[in-house]
C-alpha positions in Angstrom: 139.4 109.2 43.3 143.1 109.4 45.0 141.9 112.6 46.4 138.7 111.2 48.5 141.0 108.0 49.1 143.9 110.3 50.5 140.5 112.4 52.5 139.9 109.3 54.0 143.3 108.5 55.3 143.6 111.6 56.8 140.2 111.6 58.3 141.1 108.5 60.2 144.4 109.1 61.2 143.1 112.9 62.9 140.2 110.3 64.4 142.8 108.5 65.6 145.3 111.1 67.1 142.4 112.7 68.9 140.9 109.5 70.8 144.9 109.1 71.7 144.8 112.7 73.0 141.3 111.7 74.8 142.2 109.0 76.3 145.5 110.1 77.9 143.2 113.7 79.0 141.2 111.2 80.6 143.7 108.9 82.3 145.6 112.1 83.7 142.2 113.5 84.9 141.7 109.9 87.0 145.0 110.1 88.4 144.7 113.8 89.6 141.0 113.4 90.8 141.9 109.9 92.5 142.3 111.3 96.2 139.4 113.7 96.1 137.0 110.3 95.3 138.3 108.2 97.9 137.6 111.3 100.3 133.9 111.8 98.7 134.1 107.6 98.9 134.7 108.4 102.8 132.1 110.9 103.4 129.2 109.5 101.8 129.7 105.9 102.5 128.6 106.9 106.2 125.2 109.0 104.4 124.5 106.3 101.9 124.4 103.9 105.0 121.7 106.4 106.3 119.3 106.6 104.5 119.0 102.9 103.2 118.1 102.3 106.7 115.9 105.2 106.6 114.3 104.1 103.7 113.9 100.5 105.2 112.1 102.1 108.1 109.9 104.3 106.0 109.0 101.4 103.6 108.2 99.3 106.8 106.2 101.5 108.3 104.1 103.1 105.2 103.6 100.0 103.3 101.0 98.3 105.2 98.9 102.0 105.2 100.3 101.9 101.3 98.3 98.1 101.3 95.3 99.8 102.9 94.6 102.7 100.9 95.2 100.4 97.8 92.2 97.6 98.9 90.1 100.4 99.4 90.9 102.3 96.0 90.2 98.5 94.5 86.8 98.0 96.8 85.5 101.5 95.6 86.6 100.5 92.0 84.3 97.8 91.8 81.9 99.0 93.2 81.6 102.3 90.9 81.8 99.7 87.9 79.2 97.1 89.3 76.1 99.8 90.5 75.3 100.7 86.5 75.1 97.0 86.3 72.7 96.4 89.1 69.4 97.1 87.0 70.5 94.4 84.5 71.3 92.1 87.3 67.5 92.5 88.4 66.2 91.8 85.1 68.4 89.0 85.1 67.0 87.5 88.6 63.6 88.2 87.8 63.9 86.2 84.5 65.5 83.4 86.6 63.0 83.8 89.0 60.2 83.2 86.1 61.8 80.5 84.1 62.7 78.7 87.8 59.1 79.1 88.9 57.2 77.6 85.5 59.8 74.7 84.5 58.5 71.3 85.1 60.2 68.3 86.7 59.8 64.7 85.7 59.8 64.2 89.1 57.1 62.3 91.1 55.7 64.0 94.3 55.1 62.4 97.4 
């Protein structure tokens, strides 16, 4: 039991030296990379700029055809769902049709 107790101990504290020895890797690699990102910062500021107003125009210009071609999509939708329902629709008006033509009123004609 001492044995896996001292394991554990040991475990932790090599855990422990290595996120030391990570972390310090990593600040050292932030410090010596530091100029080369404000450079890239520099250069692609001016690019990113670009093409958001790119992209503004395109959206601009494309969404209303986007709009279109979307109503239509929905119109033909419909449509191919509705025409195999057309032949109960008839059978439906023709039984309105029937029932509308044989009801009798209570009411007194002139």
């Amino acid at each position: 039991m001492i044995e896996l107790g001292l394991l554990a101990g040991v475990a932790v504290a090599v855990f422990a030296v290595v996120m030391v020895l990570l972390t310090v890797l990593k600040m050292v690699l932030w410090l010596v990379l530091l100029p080369l990102r404000a450079v890239l910062h520099v250069i692609l500021w001016p690019l990113l700029l670009v093409k958001a107003i790119v992209g503004g125009l395109l959206f601009a210009v494309l969404s209303p055809l986007l709009l279109v071609g979307l109503i239509v999509a929905a119109i033909s939708i419909v449509i191919a769902l509705a025409v195999p329902l057309l032949p109960l629709l008839f059978v439906a008006v023709v039984v309105w049709l029937l029932l509308r033509a044989t009801s009798t009123t209570t009411a007194i004609a002139r």
